[in-house]
N, C-alpha and C positions, 0 to 999 in steps of 0.2 A: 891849858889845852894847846895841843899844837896841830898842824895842818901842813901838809903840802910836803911834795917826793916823800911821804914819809913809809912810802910801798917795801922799802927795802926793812927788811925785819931788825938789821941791824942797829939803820939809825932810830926807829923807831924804839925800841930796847933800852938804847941806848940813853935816851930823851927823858925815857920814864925812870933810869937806873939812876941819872945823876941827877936829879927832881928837877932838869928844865922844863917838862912838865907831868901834870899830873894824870891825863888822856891825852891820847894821837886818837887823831882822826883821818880815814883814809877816804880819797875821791876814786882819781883814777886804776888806785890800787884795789881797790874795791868793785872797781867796772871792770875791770877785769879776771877778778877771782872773786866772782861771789861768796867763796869759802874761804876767804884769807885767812881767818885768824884757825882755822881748822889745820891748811895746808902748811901754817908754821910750823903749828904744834907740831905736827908730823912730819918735817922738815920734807915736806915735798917741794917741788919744783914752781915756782910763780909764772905765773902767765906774763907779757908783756902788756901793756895797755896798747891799743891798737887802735886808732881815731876812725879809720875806715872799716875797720870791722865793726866796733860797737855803736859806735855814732852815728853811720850813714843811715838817711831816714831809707825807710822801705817805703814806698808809694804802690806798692801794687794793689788792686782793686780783687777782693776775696768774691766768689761765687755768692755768698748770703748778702752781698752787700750793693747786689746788681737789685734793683728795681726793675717787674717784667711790664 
């Protein structure tokens, strides 16, 4: 099993082609494209992983969640 930068389809391919491992597993590449292994397939375009976009907490207070 391997882990880490492994976003880019290439190294990833690459990992499993030449048996360094037998699964990748993805973090950020996967927070990023929740359909990664789809938009390979179909040699679509990867999202960038973005720390402030997916990670910032949202804090804001929803209408159902006000007590009257």
């Amino acid at each position: 099993m391997a882990n880490g930068h492994l976003e880019d389809p290439s190294k990833a391919s690459q990992m499993v082609e030449n048996c360094t491992a037998d699964i990748i597993t993805l973090g950020k590449g996967a927070l990023a494209n929740h359909n990664w292994p789809v938009k390979v397939k179909n040699d679509e375009l990867l999202a960038i992983f973005d720390q402030e976009k997916i990670l910032r907490p949202n804090a804001t207070i929803k209408d159902f969640e006000l007590v009257d």
